[in-house]
C-alpha positions in Angstrom: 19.0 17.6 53.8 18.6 14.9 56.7 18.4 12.1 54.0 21.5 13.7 52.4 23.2 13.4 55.6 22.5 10.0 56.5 23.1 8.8 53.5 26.6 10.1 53.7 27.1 8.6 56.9 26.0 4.9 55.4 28.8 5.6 52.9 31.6 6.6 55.7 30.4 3.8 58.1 30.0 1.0 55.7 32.2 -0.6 52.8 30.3 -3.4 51.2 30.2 -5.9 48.3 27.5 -5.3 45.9 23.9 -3.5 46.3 20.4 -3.7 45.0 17.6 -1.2 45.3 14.1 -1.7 46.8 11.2 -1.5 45.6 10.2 2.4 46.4 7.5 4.3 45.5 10.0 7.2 46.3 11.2 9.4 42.6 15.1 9.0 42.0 16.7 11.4 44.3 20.1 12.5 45.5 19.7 9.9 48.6 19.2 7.1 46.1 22.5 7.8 44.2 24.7 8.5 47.1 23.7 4.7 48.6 24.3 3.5 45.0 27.4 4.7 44.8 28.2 2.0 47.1 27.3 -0.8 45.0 30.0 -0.9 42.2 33.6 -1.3 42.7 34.1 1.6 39.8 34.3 4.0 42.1 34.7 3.1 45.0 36.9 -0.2 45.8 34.6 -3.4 47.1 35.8 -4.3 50.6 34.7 -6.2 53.3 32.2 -4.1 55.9 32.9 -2.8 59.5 30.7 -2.9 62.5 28.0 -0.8 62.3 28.8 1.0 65.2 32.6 1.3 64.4 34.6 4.5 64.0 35.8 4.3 60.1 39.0 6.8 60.9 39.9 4.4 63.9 43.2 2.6 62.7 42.2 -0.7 64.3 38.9 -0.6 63.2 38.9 -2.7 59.9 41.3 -5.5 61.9 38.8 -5.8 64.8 35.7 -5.6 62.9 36.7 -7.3 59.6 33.7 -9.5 58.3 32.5 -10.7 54.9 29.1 -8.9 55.4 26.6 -9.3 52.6 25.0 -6.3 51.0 23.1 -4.0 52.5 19.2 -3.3 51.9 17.6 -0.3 53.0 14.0 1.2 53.3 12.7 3.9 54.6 10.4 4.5 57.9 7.4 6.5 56.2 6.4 8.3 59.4 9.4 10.0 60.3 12.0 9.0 57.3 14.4 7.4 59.1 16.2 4.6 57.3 15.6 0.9 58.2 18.7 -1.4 56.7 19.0 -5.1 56.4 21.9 -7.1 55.3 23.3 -10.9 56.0 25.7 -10.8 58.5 28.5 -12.7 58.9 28.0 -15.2 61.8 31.0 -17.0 61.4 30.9 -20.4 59.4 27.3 -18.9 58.0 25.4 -15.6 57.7 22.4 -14.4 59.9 20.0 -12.1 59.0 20.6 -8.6 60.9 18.3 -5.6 61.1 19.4 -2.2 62.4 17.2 1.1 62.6 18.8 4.8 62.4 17.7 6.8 66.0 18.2 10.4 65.6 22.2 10.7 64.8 23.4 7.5 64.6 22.4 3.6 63.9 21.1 1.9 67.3 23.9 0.3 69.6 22.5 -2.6 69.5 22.2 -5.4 66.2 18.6 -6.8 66.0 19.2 -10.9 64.6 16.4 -11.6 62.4 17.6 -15.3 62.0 19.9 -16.7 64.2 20.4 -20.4 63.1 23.6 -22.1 61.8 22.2 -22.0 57.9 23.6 -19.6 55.4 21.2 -16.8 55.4 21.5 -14.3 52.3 20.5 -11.6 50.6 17.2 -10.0 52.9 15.7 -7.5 51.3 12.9 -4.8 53.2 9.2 -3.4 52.8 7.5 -1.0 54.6 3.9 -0.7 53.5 1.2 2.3 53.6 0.9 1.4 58.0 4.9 1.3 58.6 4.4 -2.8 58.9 8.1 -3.7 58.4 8.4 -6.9 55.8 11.7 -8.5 55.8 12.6 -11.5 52.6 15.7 -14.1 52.7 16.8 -17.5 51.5 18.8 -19.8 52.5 21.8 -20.9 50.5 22.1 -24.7 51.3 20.4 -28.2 49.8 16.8 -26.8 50.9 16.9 -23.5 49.2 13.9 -22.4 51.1 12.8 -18.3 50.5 11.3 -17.1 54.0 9.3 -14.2 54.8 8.8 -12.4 58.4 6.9 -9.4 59.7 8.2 -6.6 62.4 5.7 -6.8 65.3 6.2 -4.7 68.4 9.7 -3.9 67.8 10.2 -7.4 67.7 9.8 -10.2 64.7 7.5 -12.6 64.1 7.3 -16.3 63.4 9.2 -16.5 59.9 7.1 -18.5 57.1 8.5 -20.3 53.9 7.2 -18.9 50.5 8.5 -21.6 48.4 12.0 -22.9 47.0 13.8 -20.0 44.9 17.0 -17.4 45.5 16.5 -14.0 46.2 13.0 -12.8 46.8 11.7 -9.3 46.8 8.9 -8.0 48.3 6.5 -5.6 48.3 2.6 -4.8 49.6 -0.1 -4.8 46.7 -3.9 -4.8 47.0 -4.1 -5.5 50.6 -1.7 -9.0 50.6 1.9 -9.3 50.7 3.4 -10.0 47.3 6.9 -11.4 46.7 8.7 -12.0 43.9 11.9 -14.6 43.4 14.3 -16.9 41.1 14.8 -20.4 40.9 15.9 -23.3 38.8 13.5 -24.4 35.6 12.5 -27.4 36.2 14.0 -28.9 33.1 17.4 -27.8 34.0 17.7 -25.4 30.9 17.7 -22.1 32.7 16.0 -20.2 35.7 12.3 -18.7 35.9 10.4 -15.9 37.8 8.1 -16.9 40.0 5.2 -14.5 41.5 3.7 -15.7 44.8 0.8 -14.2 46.9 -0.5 -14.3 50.4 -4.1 -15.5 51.3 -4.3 -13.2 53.7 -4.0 -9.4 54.4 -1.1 -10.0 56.3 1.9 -12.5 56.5 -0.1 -16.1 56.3 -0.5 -18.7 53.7 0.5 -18.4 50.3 -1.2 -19.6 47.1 0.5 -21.5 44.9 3.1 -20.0 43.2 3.3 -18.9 39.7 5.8 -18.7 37.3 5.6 -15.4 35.0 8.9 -15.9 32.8 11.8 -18.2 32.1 15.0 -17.6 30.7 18.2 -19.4 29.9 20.3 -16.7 32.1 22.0 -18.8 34.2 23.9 -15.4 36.6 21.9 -13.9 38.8 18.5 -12.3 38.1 17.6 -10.4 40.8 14.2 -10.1 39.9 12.6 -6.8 42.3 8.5 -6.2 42.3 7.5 -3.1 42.3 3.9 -1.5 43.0 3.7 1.8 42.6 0.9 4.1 41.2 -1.5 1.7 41.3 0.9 -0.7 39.2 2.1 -4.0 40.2 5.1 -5.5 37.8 8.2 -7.2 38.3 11.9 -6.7 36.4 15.2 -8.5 36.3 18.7 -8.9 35.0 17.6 -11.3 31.8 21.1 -11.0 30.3 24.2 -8.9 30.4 22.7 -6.2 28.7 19.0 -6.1 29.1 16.8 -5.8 31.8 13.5 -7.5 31.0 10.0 -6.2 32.6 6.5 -8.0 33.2 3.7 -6.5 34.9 0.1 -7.4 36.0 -2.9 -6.5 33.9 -6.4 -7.6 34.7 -4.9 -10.5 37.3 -2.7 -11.6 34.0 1.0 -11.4 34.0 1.5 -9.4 30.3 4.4 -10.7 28.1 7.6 -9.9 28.7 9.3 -6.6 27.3 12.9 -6.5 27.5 14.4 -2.8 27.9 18.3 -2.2 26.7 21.0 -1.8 29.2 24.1 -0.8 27.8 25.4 0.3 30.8 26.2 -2.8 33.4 27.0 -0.6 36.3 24.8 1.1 39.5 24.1 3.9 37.2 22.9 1.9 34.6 20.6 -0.5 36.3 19.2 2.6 38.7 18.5 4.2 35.2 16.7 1.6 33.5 14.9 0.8 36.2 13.5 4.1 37.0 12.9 4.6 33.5 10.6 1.2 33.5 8.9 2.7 36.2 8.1 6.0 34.9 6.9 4.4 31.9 4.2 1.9 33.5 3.1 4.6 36.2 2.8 7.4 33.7 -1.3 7.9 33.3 -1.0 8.4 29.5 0.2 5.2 28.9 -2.7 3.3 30.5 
């Protein structure tokens, strides 16, 4: 019932553009579906957020507080459930990382700036691993088109490090090492790829060279997530209009890629197929 709740109050406080899922080892619940909701204009209509803090039935609220937000990103704090939520805020001229944690009835007063510098900072997404280590993924949308990783430490954040060059990473925790995966540009100018890249080191430190585990001639958005789950570590994405296309690691090889049908292009219909993908690769029988 408490993740019910809150999730209610992240629809009342916050009216945002467009939002993707983490990677969770959680099962499709009623918490996921009521954040969904959120993420397509079908139902409800795609404006501009208000200030965290901000009373939505305040008539002056929207007018004070109107920004052009980016989407939100949430995980959850796995010692006492309480949600963790990332999202590019709108600086002004540029968007900043910001980071907000839920106290007991309400979001904290206070905005915590990941990044603070006069780049365009966009879509963060959030891990918390097995030990509640925080994890927090960006890039940033100018000539450099660097993808930048950064750990919670001490209620504070760390030195941030660049993983490569690439749009919108994901992240996740797998066999000890951070693991992140993200898009960019084929190198023959035909398309985009997937690239997979790993850390050296148990915790955020240097990365190995990165390596590309598909290609495509999708030229929209892929919004490639990685998952590891049930002992499984694979990554899916948005490889066209209507199907979302699925790799994952066997034996320290990336498997070929098995595209899944998705004949419904809305929240419900990416949630679905992605929860189906997982269900299939984390079922024991079909190991």
């Amino acid at each position: 019932m408490k993740r019910i709740l809150i999730a209610i109050l992240i629809v009342l406080g916050l009216s945002v553009p467009p939002l993707l899922w983490a990677s969770s080892e959680a099962d499709l619940n009623i918490f996921d579906l009521i954040m969904a909701i959120i993420e397509n204009p079908d139902p409800i209509p795609q404006v501009h957020w208000i200030p965290l803090t901000a009373d939505p039935n305040d008539a002056d609220t929207r007018a004070s507080g109107y920004r052009n937000d980016g989407r939100p990103m949430f995980e959850i704090d796995r010692s006492n459930e309480n949600p963790l939520l990332t999202w590019a805020y709108d600086a002004g001229g540029d968007h900043d990382i910001a980071f907000n944690v839920w106290r007991k009835n309400d979001w904290h007063r206070k905005i915590e700036f990941v990044t603070s510098s006069t780049v365009d900072e966009l879509d963060p997404r959030i891990y918390v691993d097995g030990q509640d280590d925080v994890y927090v993924t960006w890039w940033e949308n100018d000539s450099s088109s660097r993808v930048m990783a950064v750990k919670r430490i001490n209620n504070g954040w760390g030195v941030p490090i660049q993983l490569g060059t690439g749009r919108r990473p994901s992240v996740a925790m797998w066999d000890g090492g951070l693991v992140v995966a993200y898009e960019r540009d084929n190198a023959l100018g035909s398309g985009q790829e997937i690239v997979f890249a790993r850390s050296s080191m148990n915790t955020i430190g240097e990365f190995v060279p990165p390596v590309v585990v598909a290609t495509t001639s999708r030229t929209g958005r892929l919004d490639p997530v990685i998952h590891a789950s049930g002992g499984v570590l694979w990554i899916d994405w948005k490889a066209a209009d209507d199907i979302i296309a699925v790799t994952r690691l066997d034996g320290g090889v990336w498997q070929s890629t098995v595209n899944r049908s998705w004949t419904d292009p809305s929240w419900v219909g990416e949630l679905t197929v992605r929860h189906i993908i997982e269900q299939e690769l984390t079922d024991p029988r079909s190991h």
